[in-house]
N, C-alpha and C positions, 0 to 999 in steps of 0.2 A: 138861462140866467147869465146876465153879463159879467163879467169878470169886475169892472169899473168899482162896484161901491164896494166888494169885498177889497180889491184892493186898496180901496182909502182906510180903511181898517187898518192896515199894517205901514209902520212907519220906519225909515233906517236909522234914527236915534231920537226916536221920543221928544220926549217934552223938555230933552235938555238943549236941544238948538233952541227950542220956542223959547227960554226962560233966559236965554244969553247970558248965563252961567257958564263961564269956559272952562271952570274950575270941573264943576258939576260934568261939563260937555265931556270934556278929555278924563274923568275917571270914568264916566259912563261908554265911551269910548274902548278905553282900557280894558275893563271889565267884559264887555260884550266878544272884542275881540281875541280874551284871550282867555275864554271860557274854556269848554268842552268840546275845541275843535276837533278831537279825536273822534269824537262821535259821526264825524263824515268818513270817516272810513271803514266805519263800520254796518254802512248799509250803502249799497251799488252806485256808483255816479254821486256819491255824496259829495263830490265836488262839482258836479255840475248841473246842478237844480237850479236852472233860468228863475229869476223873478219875473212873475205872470206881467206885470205890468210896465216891466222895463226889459226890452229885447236884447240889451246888450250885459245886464248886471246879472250876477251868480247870487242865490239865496243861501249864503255861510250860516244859519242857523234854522237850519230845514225843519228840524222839530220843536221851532218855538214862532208864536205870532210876530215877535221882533226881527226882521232882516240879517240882521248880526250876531243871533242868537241873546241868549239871557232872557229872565224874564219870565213869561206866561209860556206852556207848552200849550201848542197846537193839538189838538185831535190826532196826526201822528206821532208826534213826539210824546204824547200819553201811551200809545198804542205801545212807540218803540222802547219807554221804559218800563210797562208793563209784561211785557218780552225777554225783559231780564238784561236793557240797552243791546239786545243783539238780533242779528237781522237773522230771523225765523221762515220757514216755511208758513208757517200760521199767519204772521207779519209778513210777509211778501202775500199771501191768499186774501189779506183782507184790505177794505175799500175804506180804510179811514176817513174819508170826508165826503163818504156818500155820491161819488159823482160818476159811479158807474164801473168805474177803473179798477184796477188792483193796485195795492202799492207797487208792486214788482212790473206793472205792465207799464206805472208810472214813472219808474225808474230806469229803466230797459232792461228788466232780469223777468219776464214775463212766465218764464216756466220755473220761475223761484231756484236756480240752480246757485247762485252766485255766493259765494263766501267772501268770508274777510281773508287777503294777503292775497286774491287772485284779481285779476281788471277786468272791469265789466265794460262790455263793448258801448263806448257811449254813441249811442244812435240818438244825437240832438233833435230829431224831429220826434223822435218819443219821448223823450225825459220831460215830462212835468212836476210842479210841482204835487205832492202825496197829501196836501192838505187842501188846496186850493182850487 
């Protein structure tokens, strides 16, 4: 499956560039970016989840369809508030978006070791995205 139309699926600010509402743009802005950024720290290389479709951009809201978080949860981001928002053995074992992977293999914590407040070695040729 290529990646290309799942990608047109997700956008980094909605319908509020399309509506040239700056008003709208810059609270939806606001809003997105200053969510529950906490939540990347609490599951491995939360800070460093490539967007599939741009080689150089970081996906800030890993557990939701939107780029910047906010919004609709993604399949892991269900998984990971189902989890009690916290990165589990059970949530590191399992394949939230079907693509064969583990979250934790997708993340580089492949043997589910990694906790919060320790660094997970970011090996960027493994970190994918866990939904994508």
């Amino acid at each position: 499956m290529s990646l290309r139309p799942m990608c047109k699926s997700y956008s980094m600010f909605g319908a509020a560039v399309l509506s040239s509402r700056w008003t709208l743009f810059i609270v939806t802005l606001l809003h997105t970016t200053s969510g529950y950024s906490g939540f990347r720290y609490k599951i491995p290389n939360g800070h460093n989840v490539p967007i599939p479709c741009n080689a150089v951009g970081m996906w800030h809201g890993v557990g939701h369809r939107h780029v910047s978080g906010g919004g609709t949860l993604n399949s892991f981001g269900q998984d990971f508030k189902d989890s009690g928002s916290e990165w589990t053995t059970e949530l590191c074992r399992k394949d939230s978006d079907g693509d064969g992977m583990t979250n934790g293999e997708e993340l580089a914590d492949p043997d589910c070791t990694w906790f919060q407040g320790t660094t997970a070695t970011p090996i960027s040729s493994m970190i994918s995205h866990p939904d994508v």
